[in-house]
Kinemage of the C-alpha trace (Angstrom):
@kinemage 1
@onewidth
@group {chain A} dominant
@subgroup {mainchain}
@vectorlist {calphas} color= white
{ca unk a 1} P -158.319 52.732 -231.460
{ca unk a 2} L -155.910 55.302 -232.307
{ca unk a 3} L -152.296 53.891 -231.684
{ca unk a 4} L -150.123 57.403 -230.693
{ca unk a 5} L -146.338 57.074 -230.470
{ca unk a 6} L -145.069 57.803 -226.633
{ca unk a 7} L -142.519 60.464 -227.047
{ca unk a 8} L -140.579 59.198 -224.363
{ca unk a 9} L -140.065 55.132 -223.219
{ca unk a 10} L -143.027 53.490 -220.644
{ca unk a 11} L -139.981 52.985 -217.575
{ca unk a 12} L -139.939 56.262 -217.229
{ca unk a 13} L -143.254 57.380 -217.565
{ca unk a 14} L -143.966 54.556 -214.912
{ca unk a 15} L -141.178 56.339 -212.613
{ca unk a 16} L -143.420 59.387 -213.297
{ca unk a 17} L -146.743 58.208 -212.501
{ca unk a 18} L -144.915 56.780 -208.780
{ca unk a 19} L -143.761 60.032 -208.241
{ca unk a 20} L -147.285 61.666 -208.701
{ca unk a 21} L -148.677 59.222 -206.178
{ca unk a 22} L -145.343 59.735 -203.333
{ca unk a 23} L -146.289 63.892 -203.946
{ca unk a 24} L -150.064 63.232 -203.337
{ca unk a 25} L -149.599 61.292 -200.176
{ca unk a 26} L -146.994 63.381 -198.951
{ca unk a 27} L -149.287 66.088 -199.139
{ca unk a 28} L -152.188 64.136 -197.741
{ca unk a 29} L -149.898 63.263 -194.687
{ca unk a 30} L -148.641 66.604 -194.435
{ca unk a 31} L -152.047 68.401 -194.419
{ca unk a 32} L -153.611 65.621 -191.915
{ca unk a 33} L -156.006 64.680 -194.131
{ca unk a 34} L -154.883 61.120 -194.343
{ca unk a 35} L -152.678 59.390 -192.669
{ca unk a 36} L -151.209 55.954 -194.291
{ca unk a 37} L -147.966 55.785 -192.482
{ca unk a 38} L -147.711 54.145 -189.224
{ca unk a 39} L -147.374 56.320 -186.168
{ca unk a 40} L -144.394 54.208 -185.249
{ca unk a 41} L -142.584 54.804 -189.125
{ca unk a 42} L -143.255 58.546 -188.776
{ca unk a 43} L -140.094 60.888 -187.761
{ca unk a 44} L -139.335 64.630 -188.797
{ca unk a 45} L -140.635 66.313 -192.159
{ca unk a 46} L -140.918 62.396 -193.490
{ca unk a 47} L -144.367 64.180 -195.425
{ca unk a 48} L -142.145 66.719 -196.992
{ca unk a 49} L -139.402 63.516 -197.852
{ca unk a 50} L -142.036 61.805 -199.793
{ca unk a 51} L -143.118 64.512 -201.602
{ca unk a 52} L -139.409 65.610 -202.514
{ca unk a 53} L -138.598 62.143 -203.720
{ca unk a 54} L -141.945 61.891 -205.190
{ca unk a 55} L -140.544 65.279 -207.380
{ca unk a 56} L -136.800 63.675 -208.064
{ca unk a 57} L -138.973 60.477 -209.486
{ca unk a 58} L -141.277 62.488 -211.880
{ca unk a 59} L -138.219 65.153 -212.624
{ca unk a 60} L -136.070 62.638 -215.405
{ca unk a 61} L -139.389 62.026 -217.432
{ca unk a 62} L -140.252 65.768 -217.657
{ca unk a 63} L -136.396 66.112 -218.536
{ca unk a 64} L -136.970 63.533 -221.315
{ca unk a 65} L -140.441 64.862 -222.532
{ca unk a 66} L -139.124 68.179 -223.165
{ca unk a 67} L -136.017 67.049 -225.087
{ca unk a 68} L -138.192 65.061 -227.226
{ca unk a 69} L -140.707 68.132 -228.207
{ca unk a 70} L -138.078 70.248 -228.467
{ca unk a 71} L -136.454 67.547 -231.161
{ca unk a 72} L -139.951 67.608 -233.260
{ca unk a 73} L -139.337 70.622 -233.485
{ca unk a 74} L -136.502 71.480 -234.889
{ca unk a 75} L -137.600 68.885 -237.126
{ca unk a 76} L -140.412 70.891 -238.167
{ca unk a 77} L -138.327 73.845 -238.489
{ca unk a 78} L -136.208 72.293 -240.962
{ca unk a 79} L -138.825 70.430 -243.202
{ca unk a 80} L -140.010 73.792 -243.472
{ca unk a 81} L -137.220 75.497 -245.002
């Protein structure tokens, strides 16, 4: 198996992969589709709070994962001049 590198450390991608999941079942709750959250837990726009924290939890590794392309290359850049 081909061992890759991650460009940016497993915590965060972790963070990221939550996030996913909170934005999916936000959206599930919001469209009525599903519904995991206890009638008694639910108050206003609490679908559109787990999707927006879902967003603020993927947003630092997205941050990260474009800071690190952007490093390769200008790293690029200069081994080719």
């Amino acid at each position: 198996m081909n061992k890759t590198k991650l460009l940016v450390p497993l915590p965060w991608l972790t963070l990221d992969m939550a996030g996913i999941l909170l934005v999916m079942w936000g959206g599930l709750e919001y469209f009525g589709w599903l519904h995991w959250w206890p009638e008694t837990w639910r108050y206003p726009y609490y679908e559109l709070l787990l999707m927006m924290v879902g967003f603020f939890m993927m947003v630092p590794y997205q941050v990260m994962l474009l800071m690190a392309v952007m490093r390769k290359i200008q790293e690029v850049k200069k081994a080719q001049q």
